[in-house]
C-alpha positions as CSV (number, residue, x, y, z in Angstrom):
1,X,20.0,-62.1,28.0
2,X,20.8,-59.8,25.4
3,X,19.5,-56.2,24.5
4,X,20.4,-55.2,20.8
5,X,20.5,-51.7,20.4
6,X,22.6,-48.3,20.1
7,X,24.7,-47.4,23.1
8,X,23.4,-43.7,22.9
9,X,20.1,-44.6,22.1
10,X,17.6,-43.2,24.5
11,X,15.1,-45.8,24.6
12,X,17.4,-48.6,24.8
13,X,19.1,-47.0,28.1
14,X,15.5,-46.8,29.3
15,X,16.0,-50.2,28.8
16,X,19.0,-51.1,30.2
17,X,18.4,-49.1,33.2
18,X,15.2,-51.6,34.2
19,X,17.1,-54.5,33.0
20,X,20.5,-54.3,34.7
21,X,21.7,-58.5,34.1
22,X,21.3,-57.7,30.1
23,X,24.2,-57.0,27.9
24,X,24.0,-54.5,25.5
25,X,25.2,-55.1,22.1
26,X,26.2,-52.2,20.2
27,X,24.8,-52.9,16.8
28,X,26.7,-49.9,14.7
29,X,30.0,-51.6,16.2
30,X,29.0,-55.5,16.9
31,X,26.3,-55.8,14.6
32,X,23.3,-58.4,14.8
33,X,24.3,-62.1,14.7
34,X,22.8,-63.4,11.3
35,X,20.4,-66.4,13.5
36,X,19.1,-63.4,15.4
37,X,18.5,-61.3,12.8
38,X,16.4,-63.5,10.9
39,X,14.5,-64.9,13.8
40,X,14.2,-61.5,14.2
41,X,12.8,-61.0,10.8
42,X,10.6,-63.8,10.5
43,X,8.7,-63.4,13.8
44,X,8.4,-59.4,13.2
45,X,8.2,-58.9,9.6
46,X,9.0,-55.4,8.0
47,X,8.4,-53.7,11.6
48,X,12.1,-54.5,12.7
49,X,13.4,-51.5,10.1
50,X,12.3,-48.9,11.5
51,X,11.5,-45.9,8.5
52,X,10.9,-43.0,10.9
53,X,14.5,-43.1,11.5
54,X,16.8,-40.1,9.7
55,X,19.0,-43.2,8.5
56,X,15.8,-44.2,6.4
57,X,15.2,-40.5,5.4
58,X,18.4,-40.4,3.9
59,X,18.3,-43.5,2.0
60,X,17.3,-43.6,-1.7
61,X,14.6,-45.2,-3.2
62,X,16.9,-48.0,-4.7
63,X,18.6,-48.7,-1.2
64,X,15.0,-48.6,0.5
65,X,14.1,-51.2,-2.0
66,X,16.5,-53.6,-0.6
67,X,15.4,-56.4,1.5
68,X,15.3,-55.9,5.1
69,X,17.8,-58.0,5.9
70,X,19.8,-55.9,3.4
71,X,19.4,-53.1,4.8
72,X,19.8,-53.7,8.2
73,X,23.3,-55.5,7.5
74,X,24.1,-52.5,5.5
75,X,22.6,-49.7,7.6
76,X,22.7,-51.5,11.6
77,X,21.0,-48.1,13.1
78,X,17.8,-49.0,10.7
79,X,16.3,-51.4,13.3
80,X,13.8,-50.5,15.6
81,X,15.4,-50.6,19.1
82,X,15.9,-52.4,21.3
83,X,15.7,-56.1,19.9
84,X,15.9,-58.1,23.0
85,X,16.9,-61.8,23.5
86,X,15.8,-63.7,26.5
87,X,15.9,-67.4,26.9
88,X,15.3,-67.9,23.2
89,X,12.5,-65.1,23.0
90,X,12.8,-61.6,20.9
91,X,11.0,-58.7,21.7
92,X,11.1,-55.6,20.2
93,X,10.6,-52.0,21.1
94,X,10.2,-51.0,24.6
95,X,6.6,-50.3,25.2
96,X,4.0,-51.5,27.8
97,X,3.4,-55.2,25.8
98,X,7.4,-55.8,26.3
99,X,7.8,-54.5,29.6
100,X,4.6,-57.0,31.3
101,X,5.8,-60.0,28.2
102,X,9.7,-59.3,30.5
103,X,8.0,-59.5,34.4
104,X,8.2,-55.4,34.5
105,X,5.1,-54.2,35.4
């Protein structure tokens, strides 16, 4: 049971705090294995970068133009957080749908 994510990330310690047996995998420092990342990719689509980010803000048009799987090997802090692995299953985000999908609430 994995939780991809930022170590100072505030959501993904939201996370961590509710799922205590996860790992965290600092993406900026760790990265994303590439199996993950595009299982990842195929089952969420463009919604894994996330483009409200400042990273994404300060990319240029030619470096948004990459493919996401690009970008997110170039720029690890692009992806929505967290990713989270669990017995073969990714979710993403930490919202209502991932918390119940995880036994939560």
């Amino acid at each position: 049971m994995i939780l991809y994510g930022l170590k100072n990330c505030d959501t993904c310690r939201k996370a961590l705090k509710q799922l205590p047996d996860f790992a965290l995998v600092d993406v900026r420092s760790e990265g994303v294995p590439q199996d993950i990342l595009s299982a990842a990719l195929e089952k969420f689509g463009d919604k894994l970068v996330n483009t409200r980010s400042t990273t994404w803000r300060g990319l240029s048009e030619e470096d948004r133009a990459q493919s996401p799987i690009g970008l997110l090997q170039d720029h690890p802090a692009l992806m929505k957080r967290p990713l989270i692995s669990k017995e073969g299953l990714l979710f993403l985000g930490w919202d209502k749908a991932t918390q119940e999908a995880l036994g939560l609430v």
